[in-house]
Structures are given as structure tokens and as C-alpha cells.
N, C-alpha and C positions, 0 to 999 in steps of 0.2 A: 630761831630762824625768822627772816623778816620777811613778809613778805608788800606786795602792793597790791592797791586795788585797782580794776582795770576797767573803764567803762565804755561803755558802748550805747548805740539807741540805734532799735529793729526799725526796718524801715516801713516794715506793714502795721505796726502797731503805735508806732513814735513811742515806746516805751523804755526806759533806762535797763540796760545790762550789767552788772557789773559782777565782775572774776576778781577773786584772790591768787596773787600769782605768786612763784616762791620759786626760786633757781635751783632748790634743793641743798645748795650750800651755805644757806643762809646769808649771801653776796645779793644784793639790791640791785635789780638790771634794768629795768624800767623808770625808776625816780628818774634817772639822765636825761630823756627823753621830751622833746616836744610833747605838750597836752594832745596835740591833733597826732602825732605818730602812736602817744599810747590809744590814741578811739579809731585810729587805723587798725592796728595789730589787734586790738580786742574786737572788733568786726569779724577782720578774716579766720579767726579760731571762733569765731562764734559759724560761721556760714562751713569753716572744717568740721567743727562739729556735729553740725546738722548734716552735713552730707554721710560721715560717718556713719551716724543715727540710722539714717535712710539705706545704706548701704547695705549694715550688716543686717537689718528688717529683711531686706528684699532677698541679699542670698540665703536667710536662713528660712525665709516662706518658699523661695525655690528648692531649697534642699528638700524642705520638707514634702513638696508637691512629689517629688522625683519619687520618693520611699516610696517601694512596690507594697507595704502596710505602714503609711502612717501611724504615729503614735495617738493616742487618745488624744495628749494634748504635750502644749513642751512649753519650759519658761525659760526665756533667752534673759540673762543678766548680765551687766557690766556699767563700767564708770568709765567714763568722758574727760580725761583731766588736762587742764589747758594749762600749757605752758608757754614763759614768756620767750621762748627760744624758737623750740619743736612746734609751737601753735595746739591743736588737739588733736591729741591719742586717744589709744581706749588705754586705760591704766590696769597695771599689776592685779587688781582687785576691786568690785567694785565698789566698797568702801575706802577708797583711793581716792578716785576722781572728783572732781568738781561737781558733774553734775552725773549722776546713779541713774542708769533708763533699765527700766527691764518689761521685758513684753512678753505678754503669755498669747498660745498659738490655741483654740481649741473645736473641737469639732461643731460646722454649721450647724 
């Protein structure tokens, strides 16, 4: 399967990004591409990413506020997998994704 590397640079840090990307059918979809459309596209799945990250944090600390008994503590897992198509999901598993976040919840 081929796949490409995809770079990027954060803009609060000026630090280099770079993703492995892979279409799944091991067909090449990125080499085509202008250099500045591949650190376009690896931007926006970078800033997808993060916002997903953020996302799923917040409604699972609100779920959690809501429970009339909290749990002692809860570990939220999954993977981030960026593709050069879709941008970033959260993936099938998360030994899957590109980038693995897991966040544990536990009592103040």
C-alpha cells in the first residue's frame, strides 16, 4: 500500500506537521498535487482534527456532569485518522488512526 507524506507548519508554534496518508487502495492521490495544495489539505485536517479532539472532550465532560452519580473516573479512547480524501475522522479503532488521544476524567 503507498502511501504519502503530508506536511504542514502550526501556525502558533512554526513547527513542521507531517501525516502519512494512504487511500486505502493503495492508489497514490496526493503525489498529483501542487506542493502548496498538499500543506493546504494537510492544514485543514490538521485544524479538523483538533476541533474533533475538542469536541468529543467537551460533550463527554458534559455527559458526564449530567449523570445524577458520576463515575469515580472514565477513560475516553480513540484515534484521529487523517485522510487524504475525508480530511479527519475519528477511526474504526484507536490503533487505527494517525494520531491515538485518550483522556481520562477523575475526581477533583
Amino acid at each position: 500500500m503507498h502511501s504519502d507524506i503530508i506536511q504542514t507548519v502550526t501556525s502558533s508554534e512554526e513547527s513542521i506537521v507531517l501525516f502519512e496518508m494512504n487511500d486505502g487502495r493503495g492508489k497514490t492521490t496526493a503525489t498529483c498535487r501542487h506542493p502548496q495544495e498538499l500543506a493546504t489539505k494537510s492544514a485543514q485536517a490538521l485544524v479538523q482534527a483538533m476541533g474533533t479532539i475538542q469536541a468529543l472532550a467537551n460533550r463527554t465532560s458534559e455527559t458526564l456532569a449530567k449523570l445524577p452519580k458520576p463515575p469515580a473516573a472514565c477513560e475516553l479512547e480513540f484515534g484521529i485518522k487523517i485522510d487524504p480524501v475525508a480530511g479527519a475522522l475519528v477511526s474504526q479503532s484507536a490503533d487505527e488512526g494517525n494520531l491515538r488521544i485518550k483522556f481520562v476524567w477523575s475526581p477533583d
